[in-house]
C-alpha positions in Angstrom: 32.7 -11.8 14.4 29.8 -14.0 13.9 28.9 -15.8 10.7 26.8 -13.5 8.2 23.2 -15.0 8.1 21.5 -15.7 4.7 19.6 -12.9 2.9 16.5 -15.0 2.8 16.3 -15.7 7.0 17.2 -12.1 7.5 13.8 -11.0 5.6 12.2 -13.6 7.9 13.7 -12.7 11.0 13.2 -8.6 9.6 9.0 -9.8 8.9 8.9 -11.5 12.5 10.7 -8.6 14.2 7.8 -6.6 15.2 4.7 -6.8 17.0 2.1 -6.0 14.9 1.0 -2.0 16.1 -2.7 -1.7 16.6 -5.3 -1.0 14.3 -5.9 3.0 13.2 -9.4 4.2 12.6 -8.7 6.7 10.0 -11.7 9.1 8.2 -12.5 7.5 5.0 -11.3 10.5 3.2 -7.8 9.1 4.8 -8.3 5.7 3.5 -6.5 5.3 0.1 -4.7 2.9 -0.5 -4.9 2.0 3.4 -5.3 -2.0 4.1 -8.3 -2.7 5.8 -8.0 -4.2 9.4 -11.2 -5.5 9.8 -14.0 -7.0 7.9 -16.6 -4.1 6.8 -19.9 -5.8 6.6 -23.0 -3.6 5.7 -25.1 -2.0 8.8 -28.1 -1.5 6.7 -29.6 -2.6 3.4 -27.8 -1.1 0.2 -30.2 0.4 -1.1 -32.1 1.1 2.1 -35.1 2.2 0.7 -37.3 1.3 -2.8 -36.3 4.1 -5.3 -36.8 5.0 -9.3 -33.8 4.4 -11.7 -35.1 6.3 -14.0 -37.0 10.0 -14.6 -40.2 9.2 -15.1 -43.4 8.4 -14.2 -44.1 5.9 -11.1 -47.2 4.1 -12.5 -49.6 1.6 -11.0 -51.4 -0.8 -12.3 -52.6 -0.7 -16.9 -52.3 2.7 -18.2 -53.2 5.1 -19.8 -52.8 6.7 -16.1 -54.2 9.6 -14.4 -51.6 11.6 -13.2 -51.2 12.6 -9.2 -49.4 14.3 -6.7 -50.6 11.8 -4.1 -49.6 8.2 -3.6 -50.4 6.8 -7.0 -53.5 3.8 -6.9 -54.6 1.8 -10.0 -54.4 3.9 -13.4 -53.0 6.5 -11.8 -49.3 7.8 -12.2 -46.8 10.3 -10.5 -43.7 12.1 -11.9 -41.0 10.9 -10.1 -37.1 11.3 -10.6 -34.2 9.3 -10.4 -33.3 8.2 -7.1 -37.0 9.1 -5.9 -38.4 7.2 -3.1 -40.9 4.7 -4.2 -43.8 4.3 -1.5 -43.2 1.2 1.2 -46.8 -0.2 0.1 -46.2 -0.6 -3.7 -43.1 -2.6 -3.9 -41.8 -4.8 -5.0 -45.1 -7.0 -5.3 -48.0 -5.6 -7.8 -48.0 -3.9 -11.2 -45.7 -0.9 -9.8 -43.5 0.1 -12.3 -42.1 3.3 -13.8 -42.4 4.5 -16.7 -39.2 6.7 -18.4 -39.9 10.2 -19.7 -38.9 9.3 -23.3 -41.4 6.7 -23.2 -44.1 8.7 -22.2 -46.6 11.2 -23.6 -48.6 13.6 -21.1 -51.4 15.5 -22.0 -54.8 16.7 -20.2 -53.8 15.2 -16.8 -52.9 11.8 -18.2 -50.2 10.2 -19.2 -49.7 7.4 -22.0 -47.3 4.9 -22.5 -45.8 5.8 -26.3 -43.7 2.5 -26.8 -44.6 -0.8 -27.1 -45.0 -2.8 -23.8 -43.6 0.0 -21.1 -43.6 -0.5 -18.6 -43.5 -4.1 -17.4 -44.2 -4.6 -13.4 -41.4 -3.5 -11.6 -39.5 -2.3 -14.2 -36.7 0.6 -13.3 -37.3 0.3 -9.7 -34.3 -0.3 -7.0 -35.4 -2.8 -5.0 -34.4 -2.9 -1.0 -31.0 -4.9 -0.5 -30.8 -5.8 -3.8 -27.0 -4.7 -3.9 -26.5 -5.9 -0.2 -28.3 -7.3 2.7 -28.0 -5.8 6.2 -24.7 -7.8 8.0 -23.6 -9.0 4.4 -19.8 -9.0 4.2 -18.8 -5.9 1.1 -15.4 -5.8 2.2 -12.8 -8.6 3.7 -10.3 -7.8 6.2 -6.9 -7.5 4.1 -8.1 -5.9 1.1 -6.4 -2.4 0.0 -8.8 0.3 -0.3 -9.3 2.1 -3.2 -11.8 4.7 -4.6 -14.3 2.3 -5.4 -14.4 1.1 -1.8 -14.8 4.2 -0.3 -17.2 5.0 -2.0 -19.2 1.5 -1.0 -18.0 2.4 2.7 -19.9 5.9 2.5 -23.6 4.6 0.8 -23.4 2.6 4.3 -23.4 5.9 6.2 -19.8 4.8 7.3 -17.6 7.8 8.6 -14.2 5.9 9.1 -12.7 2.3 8.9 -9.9 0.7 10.8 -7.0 0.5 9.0 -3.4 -1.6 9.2 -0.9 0.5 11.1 1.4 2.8 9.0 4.5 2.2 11.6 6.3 5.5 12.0 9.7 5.8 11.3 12.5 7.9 12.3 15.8 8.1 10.5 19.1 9.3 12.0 22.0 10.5 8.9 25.5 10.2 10.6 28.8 11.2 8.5 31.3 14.1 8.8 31.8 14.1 5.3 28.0 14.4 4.2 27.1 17.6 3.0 23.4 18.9 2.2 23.8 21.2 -0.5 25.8 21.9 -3.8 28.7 19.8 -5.1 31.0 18.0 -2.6 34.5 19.1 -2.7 37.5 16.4 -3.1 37.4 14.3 0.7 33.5 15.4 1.0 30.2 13.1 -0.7 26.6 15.2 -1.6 24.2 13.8 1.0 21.6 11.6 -0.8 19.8 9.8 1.5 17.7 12.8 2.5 16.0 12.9 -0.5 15.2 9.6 -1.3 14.7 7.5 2.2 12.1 9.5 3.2 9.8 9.4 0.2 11.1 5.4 -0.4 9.8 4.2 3.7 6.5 6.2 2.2 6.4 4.3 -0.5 6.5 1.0 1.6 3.8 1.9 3.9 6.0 3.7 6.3 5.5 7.5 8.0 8.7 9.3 8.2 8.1 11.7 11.0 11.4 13.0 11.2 15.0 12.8 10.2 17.6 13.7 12.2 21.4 14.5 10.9 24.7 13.9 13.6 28.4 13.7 13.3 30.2 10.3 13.6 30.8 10.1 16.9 29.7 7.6 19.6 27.9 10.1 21.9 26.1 11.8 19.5 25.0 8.9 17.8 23.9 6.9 20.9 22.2 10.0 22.2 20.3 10.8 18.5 18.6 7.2 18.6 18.0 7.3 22.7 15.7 10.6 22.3 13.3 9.4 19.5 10.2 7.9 19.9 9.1 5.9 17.0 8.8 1.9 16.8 11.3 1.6 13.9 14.6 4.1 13.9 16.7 3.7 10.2 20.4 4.7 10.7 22.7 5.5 7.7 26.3 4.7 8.0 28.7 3.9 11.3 28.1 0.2 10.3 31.7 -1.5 9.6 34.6 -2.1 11.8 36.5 1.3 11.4 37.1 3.3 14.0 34.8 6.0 12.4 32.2 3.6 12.8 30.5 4.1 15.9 27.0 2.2 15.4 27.6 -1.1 16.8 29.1 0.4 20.4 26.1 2.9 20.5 23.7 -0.2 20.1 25.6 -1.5 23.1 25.3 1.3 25.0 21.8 1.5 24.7 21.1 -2.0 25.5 19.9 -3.1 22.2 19.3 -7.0 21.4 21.0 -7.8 18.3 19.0 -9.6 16.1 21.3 -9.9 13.4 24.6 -8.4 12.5 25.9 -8.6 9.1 23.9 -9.8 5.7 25.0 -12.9 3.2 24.4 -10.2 0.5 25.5 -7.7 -1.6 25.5 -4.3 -1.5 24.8 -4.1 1.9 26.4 -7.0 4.3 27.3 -4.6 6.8 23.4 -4.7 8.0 22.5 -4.2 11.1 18.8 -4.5 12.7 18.5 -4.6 16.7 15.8 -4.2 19.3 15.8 -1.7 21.9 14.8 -2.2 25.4 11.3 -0.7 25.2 10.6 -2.6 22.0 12.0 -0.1 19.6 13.7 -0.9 16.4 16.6 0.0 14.6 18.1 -0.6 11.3 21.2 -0.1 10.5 21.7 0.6 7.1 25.1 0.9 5.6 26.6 4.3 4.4 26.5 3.5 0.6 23.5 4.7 -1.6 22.9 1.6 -3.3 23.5 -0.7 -0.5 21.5 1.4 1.6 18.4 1.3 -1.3 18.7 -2.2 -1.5 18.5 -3.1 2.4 15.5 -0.7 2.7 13.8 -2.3 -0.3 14.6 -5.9 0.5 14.8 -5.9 4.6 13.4 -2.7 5.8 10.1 -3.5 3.9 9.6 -6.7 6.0 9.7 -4.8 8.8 7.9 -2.4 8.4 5.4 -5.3 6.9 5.7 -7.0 10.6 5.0 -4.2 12.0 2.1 -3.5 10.3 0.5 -6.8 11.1 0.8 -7.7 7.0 2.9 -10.1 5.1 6.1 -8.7 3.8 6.0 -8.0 -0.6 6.7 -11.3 -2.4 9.2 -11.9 -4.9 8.2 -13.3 -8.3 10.1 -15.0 -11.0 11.5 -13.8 -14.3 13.2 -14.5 -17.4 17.3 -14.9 -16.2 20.2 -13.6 -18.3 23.9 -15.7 -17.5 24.9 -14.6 -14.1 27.8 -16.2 -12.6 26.7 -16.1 -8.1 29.0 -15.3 -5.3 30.1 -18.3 -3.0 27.7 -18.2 0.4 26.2 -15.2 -0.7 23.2 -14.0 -2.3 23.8 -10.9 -5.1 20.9 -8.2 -5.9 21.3 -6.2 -9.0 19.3 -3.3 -10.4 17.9 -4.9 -13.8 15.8 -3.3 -16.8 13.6 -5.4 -19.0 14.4 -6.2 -22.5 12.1 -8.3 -24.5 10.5 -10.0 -21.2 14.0 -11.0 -20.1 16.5 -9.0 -17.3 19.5 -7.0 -18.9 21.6 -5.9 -15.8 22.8 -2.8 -15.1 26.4 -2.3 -15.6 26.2 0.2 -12.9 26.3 -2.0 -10.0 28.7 -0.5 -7.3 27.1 0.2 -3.8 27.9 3.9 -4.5 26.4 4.1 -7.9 22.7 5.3 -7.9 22.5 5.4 -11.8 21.6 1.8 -12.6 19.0 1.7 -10.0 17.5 4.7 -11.1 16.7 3.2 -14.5 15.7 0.1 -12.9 12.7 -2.1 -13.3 13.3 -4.3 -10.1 16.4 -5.8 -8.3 17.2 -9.4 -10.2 18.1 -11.6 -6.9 21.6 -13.5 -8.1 22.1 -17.1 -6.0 25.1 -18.4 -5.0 25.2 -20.4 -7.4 24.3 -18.1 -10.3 21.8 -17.9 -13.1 21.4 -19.4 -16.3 19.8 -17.6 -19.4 16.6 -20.0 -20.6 15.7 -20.2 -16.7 14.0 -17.8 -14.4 15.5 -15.8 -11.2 13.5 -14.1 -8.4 12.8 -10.4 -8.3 11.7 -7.8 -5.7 9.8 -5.3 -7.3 10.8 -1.3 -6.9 7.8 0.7 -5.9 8.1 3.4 -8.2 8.6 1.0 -11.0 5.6 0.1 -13.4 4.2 -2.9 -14.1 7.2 -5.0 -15.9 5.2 -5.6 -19.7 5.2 -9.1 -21.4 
Protein backbone atom coordinates (compact mmCIF):
# COMPACT_ATOMS: atom_id res chain seq x y z
CA UNK A 1 0.00 0.00 0.00
CA UNK A 2 1.00 3.53 -0.72
CA UNK A 3 1.49 6.17 1.80
CA UNK A 4 -1.97 8.05 2.69
CA UNK A 5 -1.69 11.63 1.25
CA UNK A 6 -2.45 14.70 3.48
CA UNK A 7 -6.09 15.95 3.89
CA UNK A 8 -5.12 19.36 2.72
CA UNK A 9 -3.41 18.08 -1.05
CA UNK A 10 -6.25 15.71 -1.42
CA UNK A 11 -8.79 18.86 -1.49
CA UNK A 12 -6.28 20.36 -3.95
CA UNK A 13 -5.81 17.39 -6.02
CA UNK A 14 -10.08 16.86 -5.51
CA UNK A 15 -10.46 21.03 -6.80
CA UNK A 16 -7.90 20.34 -9.83
CA UNK A 17 -9.49 16.98 -10.73
CA UNK A 18 -12.00 18.22 -13.20
CA UNK A 19 -12.20 20.12 -16.23
CA UNK A 20 -14.26 22.79 -15.70
CA UNK A 21 -17.89 21.65 -17.69
CA UNK A 22 -19.16 24.40 -19.93
CA UNK A 23 -21.25 27.18 -19.27
CA UNK A 24 -25.35 26.62 -19.06
CA UNK A 25 -27.71 29.24 -20.41
CA UNK A 26 -30.46 28.71 -17.96
CA UNK A 27 -34.10 31.00 -18.19
CA UNK A 28 -33.73 33.59 -15.60
CA UNK A 29 -36.61 32.14 -13.73
CA UNK A 30 -33.86 29.11 -13.26
CA UNK A 31 -31.19 31.41 -12.06
CA UNK A 32 -31.28 31.48 -8.15
CA UNK A 33 -28.69 31.17 -6.54
CA UNK A 34 -26.86 30.14 -9.90
CA UNK A 35 -23.15 31.68 -10.28
CA UNK A 36 -22.98 33.79 -13.18
CA UNK A 37 -20.45 32.71 -15.98
CA UNK A 38 -20.12 35.69 -17.71
CA UNK A 39 -20.13 39.38 -17.25
CA UNK A 40 -23.87 40.76 -17.87
CA UNK A 41 -23.35 44.25 -19.05
CA UNK A 42 -26.54 46.30 -20.00
CA UNK A 43 -27.72 46.20 -23.91
CA UNK A 44 -29.68 49.33 -23.53
CA UNK A 45 -30.00 52.30 -21.28
CA UNK A 46 -31.74 51.55 -17.82
CA UNK A 47 -34.24 53.47 -17.96
CA UNK A 48 -34.52 53.48 -21.68
CA UNK A 49 -36.82 56.06 -22.07
CA UNK A 50 -37.65 59.65 -19.97
CA UNK A 51 -40.60 58.68 -17.57
CA UNK A 52 -42.68 60.42 -14.48
CA UNK A 53 -41.88 59.14 -10.86
CA UNK A 54 -44.67 60.32 -9.68
CA UNK A 55 -48.76 60.70 -10.50
CA UNK A 56 -49.12 63.91 -11.47
CA UNK A 57 -49.04 66.45 -13.73
CA UNK A 58 -46.15 66.77 -16.51
CA UNK A 59 -45.82 70.65 -16.54
CA UNK A 60 -43.86 73.02 -18.72
CA UNK A 61 -42.57 75.96 -18.20
CA UNK A 62 -44.27 78.72 -14.76
CA UNK A 63 -47.67 77.69 -13.91
CA UNK A 64 -50.56 78.19 -13.21
CA UNK A 65 -50.89 75.64 -16.37
CA UNK A 66 -53.48 74.98 -18.83
CA UNK A 67 -54.19 71.61 -18.92
CA UNK A 68 -53.86 69.26 -22.25
CA UNK A 69 -54.23 66.12 -23.79
CA UNK A 70 -51.52 67.09 -26.34
CA UNK A 71 -47.81 67.41 -25.85
CA UNK A 72 -47.73 69.95 -23.17
CA UNK A 73 -45.93 73.69 -24.44
CA UNK A 74 -45.26 76.61 -22.05
CA UNK A 75 -48.09 77.02 -19.24
CA UNK A 76 -49.61 74.20 -20.17
CA UNK A 77 -49.72 70.83 -18.26
CA UNK A 78 -50.81 67.06 -18.73
CA UNK A 79 -51.91 64.34 -16.23
CA UNK A 80 -49.53 61.88 -16.40
CA UNK A 81 -48.86 58.65 -14.16
CA UNK A 82 -46.13 57.06 -12.72
CA UNK A 83 -43.94 55.34 -15.09
CA UNK A 84 -45.56 57.63 -17.95
CA UNK A 85 -43.49 58.38 -20.87
CA UNK A 86 -42.15 61.87 -20.81
CA UNK A 87 -41.91 63.34 -24.51
CA UNK A 88 -38.19 62.98 -26.24
CA UNK A 89 -38.32 66.86 -26.85
CA UNK A 90 -38.80 68.12 -23.19
CA UNK A 91 -36.11 66.38 -21.30
CA UNK A 92 -34.00 66.66 -19.58
CA UNK A 93 -33.08 70.33 -20.58
CA UNK A 94 -35.87 73.20 -20.00
CA UNK A 95 -38.38 73.90 -17.18
CA UNK A 96 -40.07 70.30 -17.67
CA UNK A 97 -41.03 69.05 -14.53
CA UNK A 98 -43.93 67.26 -12.84
CA UNK A 99 -45.94 68.21 -10.59
CA UNK A 100 -47.44 65.35 -7.85
CA UNK A 101 -51.22 65.14 -7.48
CA UNK A 102 -51.16 66.06 -3.70
CA UNK A 103 -49.47 69.11 -4.70
CA UNK A 104 -51.76 70.16 -7.11
CA UNK A 105 -55.18 71.83 -7.36
CA UNK A 106 -57.38 71.56 -10.75
CA UNK A 107 -60.13 73.50 -11.52
CA UNK A 108 -61.79 75.08 -14.83
CA UNK A 109 -59.15 73.40 -17.18
CA UNK A 110 -56.19 74.65 -15.18
CA UNK A 111 -54.13 73.41 -12.81
CA UNK A 112 -52.20 75.29 -9.87
CA UNK A 113 -49.41 74.47 -7.98
CA UNK A 114 -50.78 74.42 -4.09
CA UNK A 115 -47.33 74.18 -2.21
CA UNK A 116 -44.69 76.28 -1.99
CA UNK A 117 -41.99 76.08 -4.85
CA UNK A 118 -43.39 72.76 -6.90
CA UNK A 119 -42.30 71.90 -8.95
CA UNK A 120 -38.61 72.72 -9.63
CA UNK A 121 -37.29 71.92 -13.41
CA UNK A 122 -36.90 68.48 -13.67
CA UNK A 123 -38.17 67.48 -10.67
CA UNK A 124 -39.78 63.65 -10.47
CA UNK A 125 -38.66 62.86 -13.81
CA UNK A 126 -36.50 59.51 -14.70
CA UNK A 127 -33.90 60.54 -16.69
CA UNK A 128 -32.40 58.20 -19.66
CA UNK A 129 -29.47 55.87 -18.27
CA UNK A 130 -29.54 57.48 -15.18
CA UNK A 131 -29.38 53.95 -13.41
CA UNK A 132 -27.11 52.47 -16.24
CA UNK A 133 -25.57 53.36 -19.45
CA UNK A 134 -25.90 51.08 -22.62
CA UNK A 135 -22.61 48.45 -22.32
CA UNK A 136 -22.15 49.52 -18.53
CA UNK A 137 -21.05 46.41 -16.56
CA UNK A 138 -24.42 45.64 -13.69
CA UNK A 139 -23.28 42.33 -13.04
CA UNK A 140 -19.46 40.65 -12.81
CA UNK A 141 -18.79 37.29 -13.85
CA UNK A 142 -18.63 35.22 -10.50
CA UNK A 143 -21.22 36.77 -8.55
CA UNK A 144 -24.24 34.39 -7.20
CA UNK A 145 -27.56 35.47 -8.37
CA UNK A 146 -30.09 36.37 -6.29
CA UNK A 147 -33.60 37.98 -6.53
CA UNK A 148 -32.40 41.36 -6.80
CA UNK A 149 -30.32 40.36 -9.85
CA UNK A 150 -32.85 38.92 -11.74
CA UNK A 151 -34.77 41.28 -11.40
CA UNK A 152 -31.89 43.89 -12.85
CA UNK A 153 -31.36 41.10 -15.62
CA UNK A 154 -35.16 41.35 -16.72
CA UNK A 155 -35.53 45.55 -16.91
CA UNK A 156 -32.72 44.79 -19.70
CA UNK A 157 -35.17 42.71 -21.62
CA UNK A 158 -32.81 39.76 -20.73
CA UNK A 159 -34.54 36.18 -21.19
CA UNK A 160 -31.65 33.91 -19.78
CA UNK A 161 -27.91 34.19 -18.47
CA UNK A 162 -25.14 31.71 -18.66
CA UNK A 163 -24.59 30.15 -15.62
CA UNK A 164 -21.58 27.96 -13.89
CA UNK A 165 -22.15 24.31 -14.59
CA UNK A 166 -24.14 22.32 -11.85
CA UNK A 167 -22.00 18.91 -12.64
CA UNK A 168 -24.36 15.99 -12.50
CA UNK A 169 -23.78 13.36 -10.20
CA UNK A 170 -24.57 9.84 -10.02
CA UNK A 171 -24.33 7.69 -6.86
CA UNK A 172 -23.95 3.95 -6.75
CA UNK A 173 -25.06 2.34 -2.84
CA UNK A 174 -23.26 -1.13 -2.60
CA UNK A 175 -23.84 -3.41 0.67
CA UNK A 176 -25.63 -6.73 1.30
CA UNK A 177 -26.44 -5.71 4.67
CA UNK A 178 -28.14 -2.29 3.75
CA UNK A 179 -31.73 -2.26 4.01
CA UNK A 180 -34.20 0.60 2.79
CA UNK A 181 -36.93 0.40 5.13
CA UNK A 182 -37.91 -0.21 8.86
CA UNK A 183 -35.49 -1.21 11.63
CA UNK A 184 -32.41 -3.40 10.69
CA UNK A 185 -32.40 -6.71 12.39
CA UNK A 186 -29.20 -7.96 14.37
CA UNK A 187 -26.23 -8.54 11.31
CA UNK A 188 -28.33 -5.99 9.04
CA UNK A 189 -27.72 -1.55 9.21
CA UNK A 190 -30.94 0.90 8.07
CA UNK A 191 -29.66 2.43 4.77
CA UNK A 192 -28.88 6.11 5.32
CA UNK A 193 -27.20 7.43 2.69
CA UNK A 194 -30.21 7.52 0.47
CA UNK A 195 -31.66 10.08 2.25
CA UNK A 196 -29.11 12.45 2.93
CA UNK A 197 -26.43 12.19 -0.10
CA UNK A 198 -28.68 13.16 -2.45
CA UNK A 199 -30.10 16.30 -0.94
CA UNK A 200 -26.26 17.11 0.61
CA UNK A 201 -24.42 17.02 -3.41
CA UNK A 202 -27.69 19.48 -3.92
CA UNK A 203 -26.65 21.43 -1.41
CA UNK A 204 -23.07 21.78 -2.81
CA UNK A 205 -24.06 22.77 -6.21
CA UNK A 206 -24.31 19.22 -7.44
CA UNK A 207 -27.54 17.46 -9.63
CA UNK A 208 -28.17 14.07 -8.40
CA UNK A 209 -29.75 12.42 -11.42
CA UNK A 210 -29.93 9.14 -10.13
CA UNK A 211 -28.93 6.68 -7.52
CA UNK A 212 -28.41 3.30 -8.12
CA UNK A 213 -28.36 0.39 -5.29
CA UNK A 214 -26.04 -3.18 -5.97
CA UNK A 215 -24.90 -5.96 -3.90
CA UNK A 216 -21.12 -6.32 -2.97
CA UNK A 217 -19.88 -8.08 -5.53
CA UNK A 218 -17.20 -7.25 -8.06
CA UNK A 219 -19.38 -7.68 -11.27
CA UNK A 220 -22.08 -5.88 -10.18
CA UNK A 221 -20.22 -3.11 -8.99
CA UNK A 222 -17.92 -2.71 -11.99
CA UNK A 223 -20.84 -3.05 -14.22
CA UNK A 224 -23.20 -0.33 -12.00
CA UNK A 225 -20.34 2.52 -12.55
CA UNK A 226 -19.53 1.29 -16.36
CA UNK A 227 -23.29 2.06 -17.50
CA UNK A 228 -23.74 5.61 -16.05
CA UNK A 229 -23.14 8.62 -17.73
CA UNK A 230 -22.48 11.46 -15.50
CA UNK A 231 -18.99 13.45 -15.04
CA UNK A 232 -18.76 12.68 -11.27
CA UNK A 233 -20.03 8.96 -10.01
CA UNK A 234 -20.12 8.87 -5.72
CA UNK A 235 -19.72 5.20 -4.54
CA UNK A 236 -20.64 4.19 -0.87
CA UNK A 237 -18.71 1.37 0.68
CA UNK A 238 -16.41 -1.62 -0.97
CA UNK A 239 -13.43 0.73 0.06
CA UNK A 240 -11.07 -1.32 2.56
CA UNK A 241 -8.97 -4.34 2.07
CA UNK A 242 -11.65 -7.03 3.00
CA UNK A 243 -12.60 -9.37 0.75
CA UNK A 244 -16.17 -7.91 0.80
CA UNK A 245 -14.70 -4.97 -0.60
CA UNK A 246 -14.73 -5.00 -4.11
CA UNK A 247 -14.25 -1.21 -5.12
CA UNK A 248 -10.64 -0.92 -5.77
CA UNK A 249 -10.56 -4.24 -8.29
CA UNK A 250 -13.72 -2.78 -10.08
CA UNK A 251 -11.69 0.60 -10.56
CA UNK A 252 -9.09 -1.71 -12.14
CA UNK A 253 -11.19 -3.27 -14.28
CA UNK A 254 -12.54 -0.40 -15.65
CA UNK A 255 -9.37 1.29 -16.32
CA UNK A 256 -9.58 4.04 -13.95
CA UNK A 257 -6.44 6.39 -13.10
CA UNK A 258 -6.07 6.53 -9.50
CA UNK A 259 -5.59 9.76 -8.31
CA UNK A 260 -5.44 9.14 -4.79
CA UNK A 261 -6.07 6.17 -2.62
CA UNK A 262 -6.42 6.51 1.05
CA UNK A 263 -6.89 10.00 3.09
CA UNK A 264 -4.46 11.29 6.20
CA UNK A 265 -7.78 11.85 7.95
CA UNK A 266 -10.39 10.79 10.08
CA UNK A 267 -13.41 9.43 9.57
CA UNK A 268 -12.88 8.57 6.21
CA UNK A 269 -9.04 7.40 5.23
CA UNK A 270 -10.33 4.69 3.26
CA UNK A 271 -11.08 7.54 0.32
CA UNK A 272 -10.85 6.77 -2.89
CA UNK A 273 -11.26 9.33 -6.00
CA UNK A 274 -10.13 8.00 -9.64
CA UNK A 275 -10.63 9.02 -13.24
CA UNK A 276 -12.19 6.98 -15.80
CA UNK A 277 -10.99 6.58 -19.22
CA UNK A 278 -13.51 8.93 -20.91
CA UNK A 279 -12.88 11.57 -18.27
CA UNK A 280 -15.46 10.42 -15.70
CA UNK A 281 -15.05 10.64 -12.01
CA UNK A 282 -15.49 8.58 -9.17
CA UNK A 283 -15.42 8.94 -5.52
CA UNK A 284 -15.22 6.45 -3.45
CA UNK A 285 -16.67 7.21 -0.32
CA UNK A 286 -16.29 4.84 2.63
CA UNK A 287 -19.25 2.74 3.99
CA UNK A 288 -19.65 4.72 7.34
CA UNK A 289 -22.26 7.60 7.71
CA UNK A 290 -20.11 10.00 9.29
CA UNK A 291 -17.01 9.31 7.28
CA UNK A 292 -18.96 9.27 4.27
CA UNK A 293 -20.62 13.01 5.44
CA UNK A 294 -17.34 14.22 6.12
CA UNK A 295 -15.47 13.14 2.67
CA UNK A 296 -18.57 14.55 0.78
CA UNK A 297 -18.39 17.81 2.71
CA UNK A 298 -14.60 18.24 2.76
CA UNK A 299 -13.46 16.43 -0.71
CA UNK A 300 -16.47 15.84 -2.76
CA UNK A 301 -17.23 19.72 -2.57
CA UNK A 302 -13.92 20.49 -4.27
CA UNK A 303 -14.84 18.50 -6.91
CA UNK A 304 -17.71 19.24 -7.70
CA UNK A 305 -16.17 23.06 -7.27
CA UNK A 306 -13.49 21.94 -10.10
CA UNK A 307 -15.86 20.90 -12.00
CA UNK A 308 -17.90 23.66 -11.99
CA UNK A 309 -15.14 25.97 -13.07
CA UNK A 310 -15.31 27.74 -9.27
CA UNK A 311 -13.02 27.69 -6.39
CA UNK A 312 -13.68 25.08 -3.83
CA UNK A 313 -15.58 26.68 -0.15
CA UNK A 314 -12.87 28.13 2.14
CA UNK A 315 -12.32 27.23 5.57
CA UNK A 316 -12.24 30.04 8.23
CA UNK A 317 -10.94 30.16 11.70
CA UNK A 318 -12.49 29.97 15.07
CA UNK A 319 -12.26 30.03 18.68
CA UNK A 320 -10.26 26.36 19.61
CA UNK A 321 -11.19 24.25 22.68
CA UNK A 322 -8.01 21.71 24.01
CA UNK A 323 -7.76 19.06 21.41
CA UNK A 324 -5.01 16.74 21.65
CA UNK A 325 -4.15 15.80 17.18
CA UNK A 326 -3.40 12.38 15.74
CA UNK A 327 0.30 11.76 14.62
CA UNK A 328 0.41 12.32 10.48
CA UNK A 329 -3.04 12.81 10.45
CA UNK A 330 -5.47 15.47 10.28
CA UNK A 331 -8.95 14.88 12.64
CA UNK A 332 -12.42 16.54 11.64
CA UNK A 333 -15.00 16.72 14.29
CA UNK A 334 -18.66 17.77 14.25
CA UNK A 335 -18.56 20.97 16.73
CA UNK A 336 -21.54 23.26 18.11
CA UNK A 337 -20.84 26.77 19.24
CA UNK A 338 -20.88 27.83 22.80
CA UNK A 339 -20.13 31.37 23.69
CA UNK A 340 -18.17 32.05 20.18
CA UNK A 341 -15.91 29.12 20.96
CA UNK A 342 -16.25 25.11 19.51
CA UNK A 343 -17.62 22.49 22.11
CA UNK A 344 -17.06 19.06 20.35
CA UNK A 345 -19.40 16.63 19.97
CA UNK A 346 -18.90 13.66 22.07
CA UNK A 347 -20.53 11.66 19.32
CA UNK A 348 -17.68 11.28 17.10
CA UNK A 349 -17.57 7.61 15.76
CA UNK A 350 -17.68 7.33 11.84
CA UNK A 351 -21.07 5.43 12.39
CA UNK A 352 -22.60 8.01 14.64
CA UNK A 353 -24.80 10.60 12.76
CA UNK A 354 -26.03 12.28 16.03
CA UNK A 355 -23.22 14.77 16.66
CA UNK A 356 -23.22 15.91 13.15
CA UNK A 357 -26.72 16.35 13.13
CA UNK A 358 -26.51 19.07 15.85
CA UNK A 359 -23.58 20.45 14.35
CA UNK A 360 -22.52 23.93 13.53
CA UNK A 361 -19.47 22.99 11.20
CA UNK A 362 -16.68 20.27 11.34
CA UNK A 363 -13.69 21.78 13.72
CA UNK A 364 -10.43 20.59 11.51
CA UNK A 365 -8.00 18.98 14.40
CA UNK A 366 -3.99 19.16 13.27
CA UNK A 367 -1.68 16.72 14.00
CA UNK A 368 -0.50 18.41 16.31
CA UNK A 369 -3.59 19.37 18.15
CA UNK A 370 -5.37 22.47 19.36
CA UNK A 371 -5.00 24.77 22.14
CA UNK A 372 -7.94 26.66 23.87
CA UNK A 373 -7.01 30.65 23.65
CA UNK A 374 -6.09 29.88 19.87
CA UNK A 375 -8.09 29.48 16.74
CA UNK A 376 -8.61 26.17 14.52
CA UNK A 377 -9.99 25.96 10.91
CA UNK A 378 -13.56 25.10 10.09
CA UNK A 379 -15.50 23.92 7.02
CA UNK A 380 -18.79 25.18 7.22
CA UNK A 381 -22.08 22.59 6.90
CA UNK A 382 -24.46 23.91 4.36
CA UNK A 383 -27.47 23.46 6.22
CA UNK A 384 -25.97 25.14 9.16
CA UNK A 385 -26.64 28.93 9.93
CA UNK A 386 -24.53 31.61 10.18
CA UNK A 387 -22.25 30.72 13.44
CA UNK A 388 -23.31 34.05 15.85
CA UNK A 389 -20.69 36.15 17.67
Amino acid sequence: MTARIGWLDARRRAEAAGQALPPQTVPLQRCIGRRLAADLSSPIDLPHFASSAMDGWLTVGAGPWTITDAIPRAGEARAVVTGGLIPEGLVPEGTTAVLRSESAVASNGVVHAARGREPRPGEHIRIVGTEASRGELLIAAGTVLNPAHLALAASTGVDSLQVQAEPEVAMVFTGDEVVTSGPPAAGQVRDSFGVQLPALFESLGAQVIGTTRTRDGLDVIADAIDHIDAPLIVTTGGTGSSSADHMHDALRRLGAEVLFDGVAMRPGGPTVVAGLPDGRLVACLPGNPLAAMVVALTLCEPLIAGLAGRPMRPTRRIDAPDLNGRAGTTVLVPYSLSDGSAEVSPWTGSGMMRGLSAADGLLVVPQEGTARGGTAESVDLPWALPPRG
